[in-house]
N, C-alpha and C positions, 0 to 999 in steps of 0.2 A: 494532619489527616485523621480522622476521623473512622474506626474499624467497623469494621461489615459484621454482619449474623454470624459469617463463617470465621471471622478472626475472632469474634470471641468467642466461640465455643472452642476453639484452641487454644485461647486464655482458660476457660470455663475447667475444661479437662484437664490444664494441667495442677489447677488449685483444687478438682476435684479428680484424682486419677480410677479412684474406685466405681468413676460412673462410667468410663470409658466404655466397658461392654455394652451394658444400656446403649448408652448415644449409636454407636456403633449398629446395634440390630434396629436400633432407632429410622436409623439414617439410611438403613439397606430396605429395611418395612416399606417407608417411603419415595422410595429413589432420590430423594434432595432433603437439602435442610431445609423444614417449614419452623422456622422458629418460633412461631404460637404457638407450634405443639411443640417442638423438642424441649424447650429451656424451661416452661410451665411442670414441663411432663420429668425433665430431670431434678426438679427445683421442690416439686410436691406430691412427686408419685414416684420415687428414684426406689428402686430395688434395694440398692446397697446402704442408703442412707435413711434416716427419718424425715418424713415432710417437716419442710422448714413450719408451718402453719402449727402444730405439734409440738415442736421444739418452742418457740413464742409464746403459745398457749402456753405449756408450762414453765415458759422461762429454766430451759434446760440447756444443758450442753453448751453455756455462753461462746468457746470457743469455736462449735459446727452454728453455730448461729452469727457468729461474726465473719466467718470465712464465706457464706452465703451471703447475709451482707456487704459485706465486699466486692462481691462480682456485682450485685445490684448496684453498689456505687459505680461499679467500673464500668458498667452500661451507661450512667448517667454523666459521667466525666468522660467518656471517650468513644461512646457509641454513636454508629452514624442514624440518621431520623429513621431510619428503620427498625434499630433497636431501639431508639425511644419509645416506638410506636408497642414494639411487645413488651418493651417493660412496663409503661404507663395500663394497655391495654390488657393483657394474661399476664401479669403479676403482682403489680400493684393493685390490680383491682382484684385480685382472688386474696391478697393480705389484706384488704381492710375493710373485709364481708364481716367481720368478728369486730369489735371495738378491742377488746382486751389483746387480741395478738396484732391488732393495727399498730395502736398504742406501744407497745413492747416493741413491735420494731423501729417504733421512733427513736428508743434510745441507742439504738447499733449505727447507728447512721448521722452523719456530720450534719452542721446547721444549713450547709449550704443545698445538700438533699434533700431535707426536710423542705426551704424555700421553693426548691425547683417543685415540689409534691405541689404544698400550699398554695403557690400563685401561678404553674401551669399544667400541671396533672388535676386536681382536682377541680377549677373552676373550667376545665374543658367539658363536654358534654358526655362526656365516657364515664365520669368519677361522683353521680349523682349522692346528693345525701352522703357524703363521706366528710366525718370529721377533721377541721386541719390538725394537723401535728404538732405541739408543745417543741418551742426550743429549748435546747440545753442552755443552761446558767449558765454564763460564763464566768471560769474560777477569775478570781483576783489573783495576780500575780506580784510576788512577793518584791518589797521594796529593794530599792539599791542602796546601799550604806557608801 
């Protein structure tokens, strides 16, 4: 089964709990969860945190940059076409306005994200003029004696 907007920002919060107040007056501002705005709006305009966009650009904080990638994986591995739709539509397109923090977040993100970008996020009509993403090398793995 496949999670709604609502199950993952209850994912969302509890790998980010310092944004809890945010989402929360978020969520009262609006009377519902509009996920275009809330997840965009916690992800690169968050009070408590630095815009991940920031973080990439100058390749900082590897750690708050992997935990934000993370949940973007987790939208991409277990979200329902809903949240494909805001992740492809308000976040991936607001990460690869910049080439350089496009690029940087290519390397936080597994090859199989990177393909889902490359062959159905970008050649859809939402992702115009956006460079594909480089895969990671895969290491050799050392022989058996």
């Amino acid at each position: 089964m496949k999670l709604n907007k609502e199950q993952l920002l209850y994912y969302f919060l509890q790998k980010f709990p310092e944004l809890r107040p945010q989402a929360e007056e978020e969520l009262a501002f609006y009377g519902e969860l509009l996920g275009h705005v809330l997840f965009p709006e916690l992800i690169f305009h968050a009070e408590a945190l630095p815009d991940l966009r920031i973080l990439l650009k100058e390749n900082q904080n590897p750690e708050l940059i992997q935990r934000y990638c993370d949940f973007l994986e987790k939208i991409y591995t277990s979200g329902d076409d809903d949240c494909l739709n805001i992740l492809v539509v308000s976040i991936l397109e607001m990460l690869s306005d910049e080439e350089k923090i496009w690029f940087t977040f290519g390397k936080y993100i597994s090859n199989d994200f990177i393909r889902f970008i490359n062959t159905d996020a970008i050649p859809g009509d939402l992702m115009l003029n956006v460079p594909d993403l480089p895969y990671h090398k895969k290491k050799n793995k050392p022989e058996k004696h």
